[in-house]
C-alpha positions in Angstrom: 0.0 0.0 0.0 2.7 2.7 0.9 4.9 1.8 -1.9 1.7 1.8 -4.0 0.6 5.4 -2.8 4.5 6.9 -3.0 4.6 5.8 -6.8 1.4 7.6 -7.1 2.5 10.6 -4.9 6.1 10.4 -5.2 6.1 14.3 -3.5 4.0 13.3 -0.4 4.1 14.7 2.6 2.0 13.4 6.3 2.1 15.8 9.3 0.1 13.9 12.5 -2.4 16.6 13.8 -2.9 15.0 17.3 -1.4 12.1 19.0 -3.3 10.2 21.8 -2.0 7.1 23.9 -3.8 5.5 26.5 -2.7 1.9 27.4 -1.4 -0.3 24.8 -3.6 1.7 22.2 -2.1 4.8 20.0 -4.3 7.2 17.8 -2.9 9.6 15.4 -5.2 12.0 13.3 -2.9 12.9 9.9 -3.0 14.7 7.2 -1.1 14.2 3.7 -0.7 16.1 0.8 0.9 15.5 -2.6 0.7 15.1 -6.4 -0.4 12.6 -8.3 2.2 12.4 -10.7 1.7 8.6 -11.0 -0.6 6.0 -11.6 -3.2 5.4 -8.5 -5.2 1.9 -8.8 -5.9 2.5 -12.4 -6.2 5.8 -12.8 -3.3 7.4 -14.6 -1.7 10.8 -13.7 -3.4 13.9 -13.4 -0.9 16.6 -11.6 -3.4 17.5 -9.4 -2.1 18.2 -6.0 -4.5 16.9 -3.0 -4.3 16.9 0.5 -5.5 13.3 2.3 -6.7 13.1 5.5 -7.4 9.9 8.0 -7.1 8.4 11.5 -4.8 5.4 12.5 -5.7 3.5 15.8 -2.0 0.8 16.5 -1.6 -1.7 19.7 1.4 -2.1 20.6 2.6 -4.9 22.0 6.5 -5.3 23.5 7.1 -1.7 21.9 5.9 -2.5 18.6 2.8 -2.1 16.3 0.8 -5.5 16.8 -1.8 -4.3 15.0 -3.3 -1.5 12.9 -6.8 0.0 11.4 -6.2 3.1 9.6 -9.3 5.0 8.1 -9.0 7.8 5.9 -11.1 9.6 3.4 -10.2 7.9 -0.3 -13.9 9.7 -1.6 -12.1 13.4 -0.8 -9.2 12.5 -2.5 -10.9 10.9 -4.9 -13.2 14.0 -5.9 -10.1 16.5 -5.5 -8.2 13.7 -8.7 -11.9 14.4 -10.4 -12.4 10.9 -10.5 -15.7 11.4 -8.6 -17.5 14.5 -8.7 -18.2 16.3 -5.6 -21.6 16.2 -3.9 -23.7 18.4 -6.0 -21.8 18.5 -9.2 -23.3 16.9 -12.3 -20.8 14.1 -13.6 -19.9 14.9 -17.7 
């Protein structure tokens, strides 16, 4: 998945917004933003920069990830590609 997303976005960039760790669970809120200079599960390059954003919950377990669920919003980026259009918009 990452190598598939840097060959897409071979410019990106992830900042974590907020951190939180309680017990043997970590949640970051991030943001990423690049340019799809690549192709992206089919769709081939469009030079449009976008700007992802998600939330990653990790357990750790003996100081490292055990396991991971990541969520972030493909149907923004998605729509920002114009590969979808955006709620309202008529598709042509």
């Amino acid at each position: 998945m990452v190598a598939m997303n840097r060959s897409a976005f071979p410019d990106m960039r992830s900042t974590f917004e907020d951190q939180i760790a309680e017990g043997d669970l970590v949640v970051s809120r991030w943001s990423a933003r690049g340019t799809h200079k690549g192709e992206l599960m089919g769709i081939p390059p469009t030079g449009k920069a976008v700007t992802l954003t998600g939330i990653s919950t990790m357990r750790i377990v003996g100081r490292k990830i055990a396991e991971q669920w990541d969520n972030w919003d493909t149907l923004g980026m998605l729509q920002q590609l114009g590969v979808i259009p955006a709620l309202g918009q008529a598709s042509q």
